[in-house]
C-alpha positions as CSV (number, residue, x, y, z in Angstrom):
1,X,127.5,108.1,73.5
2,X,125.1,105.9,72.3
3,X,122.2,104.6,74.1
4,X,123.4,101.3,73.9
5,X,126.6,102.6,75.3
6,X,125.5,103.8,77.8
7,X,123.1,100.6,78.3
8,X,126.0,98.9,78.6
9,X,128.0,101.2,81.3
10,X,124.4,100.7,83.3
11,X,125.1,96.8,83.2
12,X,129.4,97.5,83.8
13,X,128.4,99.8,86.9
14,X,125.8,96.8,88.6
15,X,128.4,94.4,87.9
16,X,131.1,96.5,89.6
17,X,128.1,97.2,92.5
18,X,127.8,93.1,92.7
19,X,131.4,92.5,93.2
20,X,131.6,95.3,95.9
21,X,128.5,94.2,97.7
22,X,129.8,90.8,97.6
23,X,133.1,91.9,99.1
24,X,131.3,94.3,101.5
25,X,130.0,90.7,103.6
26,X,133.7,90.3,104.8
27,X,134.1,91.9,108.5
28,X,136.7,94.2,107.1
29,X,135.5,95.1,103.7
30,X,131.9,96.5,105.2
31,X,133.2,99.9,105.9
32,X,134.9,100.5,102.3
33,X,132.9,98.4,100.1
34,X,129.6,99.3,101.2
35,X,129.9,102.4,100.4
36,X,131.4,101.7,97.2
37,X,128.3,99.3,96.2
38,X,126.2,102.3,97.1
39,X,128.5,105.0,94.9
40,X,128.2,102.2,92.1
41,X,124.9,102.0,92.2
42,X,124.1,105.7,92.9
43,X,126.1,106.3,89.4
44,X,124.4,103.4,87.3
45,X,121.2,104.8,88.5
46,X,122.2,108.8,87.3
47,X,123.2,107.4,84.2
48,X,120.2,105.3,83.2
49,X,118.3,108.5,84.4
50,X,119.6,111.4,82.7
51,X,120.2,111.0,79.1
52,X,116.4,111.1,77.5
53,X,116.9,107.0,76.0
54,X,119.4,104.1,77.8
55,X,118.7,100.8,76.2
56,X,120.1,97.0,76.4
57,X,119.8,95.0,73.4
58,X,118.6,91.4,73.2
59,X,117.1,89.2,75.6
60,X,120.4,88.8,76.8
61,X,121.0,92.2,77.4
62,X,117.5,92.3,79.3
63,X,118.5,89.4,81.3
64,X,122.0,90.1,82.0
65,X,120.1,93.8,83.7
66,X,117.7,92.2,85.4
67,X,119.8,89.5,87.1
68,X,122.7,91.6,87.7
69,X,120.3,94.2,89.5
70,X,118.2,91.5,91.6
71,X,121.3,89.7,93.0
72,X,122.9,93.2,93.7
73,X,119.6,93.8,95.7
74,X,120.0,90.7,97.9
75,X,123.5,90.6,98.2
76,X,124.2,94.6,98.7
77,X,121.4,95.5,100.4
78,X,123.2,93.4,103.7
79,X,126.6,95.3,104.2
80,X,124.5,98.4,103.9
81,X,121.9,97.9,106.0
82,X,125.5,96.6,108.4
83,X,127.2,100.1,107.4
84,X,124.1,102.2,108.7
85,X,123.8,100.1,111.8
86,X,127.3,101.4,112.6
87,X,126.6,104.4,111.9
88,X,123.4,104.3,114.5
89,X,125.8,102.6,117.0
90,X,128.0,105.6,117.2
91,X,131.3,103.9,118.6
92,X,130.8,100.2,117.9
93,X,132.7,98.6,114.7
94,X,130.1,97.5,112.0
95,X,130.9,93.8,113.2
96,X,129.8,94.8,116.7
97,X,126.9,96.3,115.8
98,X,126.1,93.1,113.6
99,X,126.2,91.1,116.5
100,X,123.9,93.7,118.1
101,X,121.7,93.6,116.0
102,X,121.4,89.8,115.7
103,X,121.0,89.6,119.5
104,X,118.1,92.0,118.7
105,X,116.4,90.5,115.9
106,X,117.6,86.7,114.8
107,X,117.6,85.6,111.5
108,X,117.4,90.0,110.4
109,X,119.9,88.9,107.5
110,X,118.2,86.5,105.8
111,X,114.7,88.0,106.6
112,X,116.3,91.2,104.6
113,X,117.4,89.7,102.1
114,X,114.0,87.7,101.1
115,X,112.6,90.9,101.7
116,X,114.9,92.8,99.9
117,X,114.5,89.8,96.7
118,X,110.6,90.4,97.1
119,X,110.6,93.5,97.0
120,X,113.0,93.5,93.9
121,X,110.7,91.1,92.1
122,X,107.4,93.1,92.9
123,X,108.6,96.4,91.5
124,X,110.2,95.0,88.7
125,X,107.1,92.9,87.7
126,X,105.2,96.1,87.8
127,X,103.3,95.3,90.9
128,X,104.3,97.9,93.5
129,X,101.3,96.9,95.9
130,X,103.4,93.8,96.8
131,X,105.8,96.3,98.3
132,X,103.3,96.4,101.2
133,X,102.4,92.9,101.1
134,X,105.9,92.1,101.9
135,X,106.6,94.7,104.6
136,X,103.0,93.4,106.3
137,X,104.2,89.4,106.5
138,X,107.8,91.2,108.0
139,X,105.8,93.1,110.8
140,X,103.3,90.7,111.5
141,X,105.8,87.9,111.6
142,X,108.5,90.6,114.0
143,X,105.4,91.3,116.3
144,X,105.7,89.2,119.0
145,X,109.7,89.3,119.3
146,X,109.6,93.4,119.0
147,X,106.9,93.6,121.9
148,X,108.7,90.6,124.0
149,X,111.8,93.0,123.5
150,X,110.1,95.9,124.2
151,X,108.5,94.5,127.7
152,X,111.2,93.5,129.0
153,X,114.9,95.5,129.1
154,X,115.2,98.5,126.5
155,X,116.8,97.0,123.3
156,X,116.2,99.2,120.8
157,X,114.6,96.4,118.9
158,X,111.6,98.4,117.3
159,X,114.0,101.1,116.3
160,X,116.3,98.6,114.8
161,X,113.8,97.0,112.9
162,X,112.5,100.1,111.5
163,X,115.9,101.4,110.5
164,X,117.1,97.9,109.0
165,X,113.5,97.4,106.9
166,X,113.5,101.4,105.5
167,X,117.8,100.5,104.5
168,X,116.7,97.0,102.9
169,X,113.8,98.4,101.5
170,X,115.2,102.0,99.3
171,X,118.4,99.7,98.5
172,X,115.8,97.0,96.8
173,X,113.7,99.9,95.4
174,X,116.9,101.6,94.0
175,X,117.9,98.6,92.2
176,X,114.7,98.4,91.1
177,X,114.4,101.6,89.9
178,X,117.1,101.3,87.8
179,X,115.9,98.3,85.8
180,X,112.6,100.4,85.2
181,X,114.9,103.0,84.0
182,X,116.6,101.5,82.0
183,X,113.3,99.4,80.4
């Protein structure tokens, strides 16, 4: 197989991620098509990996990677993050631990999924010390609700914010990763 072949399965296997990330937002496609998007992913970033040169041709080709791996980071990174909640909350369905978790911590899904865009951006733009910018604004800016959830009845909320921001942040680094791969 070429390396353009192969550049191409890289761009087939983020599409195919997208879709099942995408699909992974309904309350009954979270358990199967999180996991897929994470499989789909996991494969485009082995391939773009292993053989010693994977290449996109044309702008377009560059493009079509980078844009197809930053939406899957917003949009994926949400039904994971969801999928590993349910796995914390031993018991609960993964819509039930959703809610949970947005009792906990409001507005978590569209706080991840800047943060999971920023993050995207700052790795792929080759500055990996906004990585830390990022995940400073998100604690500073969580402060006051984790220790107003933490004085008062046990919530779990630091815990949950910790296990939601590492999730958000190795699915926006993987897709990342696999544009810098593939570069």
């Amino acid at each position: 197989m070429s390396a353009a072949n192969l550049g191409q399965l890289v761009l087939a296997l983020l599409a195919a991620a997208l879709v099942a990330g995408a699909w992974g937002w309904s309350r009954l496609g979270m358990r199967i098509w999180a996991p897929a998007a994470l499989l789909l992913l996991a494969a485009a970033a082995g391939i773009a990996a292993v053989p010693a040169e994977v290449t996109v041709d044309g702008r377009g080709g560059r493009a079509a990677l980078v844009t197809l791996a930053g939406v899957l980071a917003v949009v994926g990174g949400g039904p994971v993050t969801a999928r590993v909640f349910a796995l914390v909350d031993r018991g609960e369905t993964a819509a039930q631990s959703m809610d949970r978790a947005g009792q906990v911590l409001r507005g978590g899904a569209w706080i991840g999924a800047l943060e999971r865009g920023a993050i995207f951006a700052s790795l792929v733009g080759g500055w990996p010390e906004g990585l830390a910018v990022v995940l400073a604004l998100k604690g500073l800016g969580r402060y006051p609700e984790l220790r107003a959830a933490e004085d008062g009845v046990r919530t779990g909320a630091a815990e949950r914010f910790i296990i939601g921001t590492f999730t958000s942040v190795l699915w926006a680094a993987a897709c990342a990763g696999v544009v810098v791969l593939v570069g």
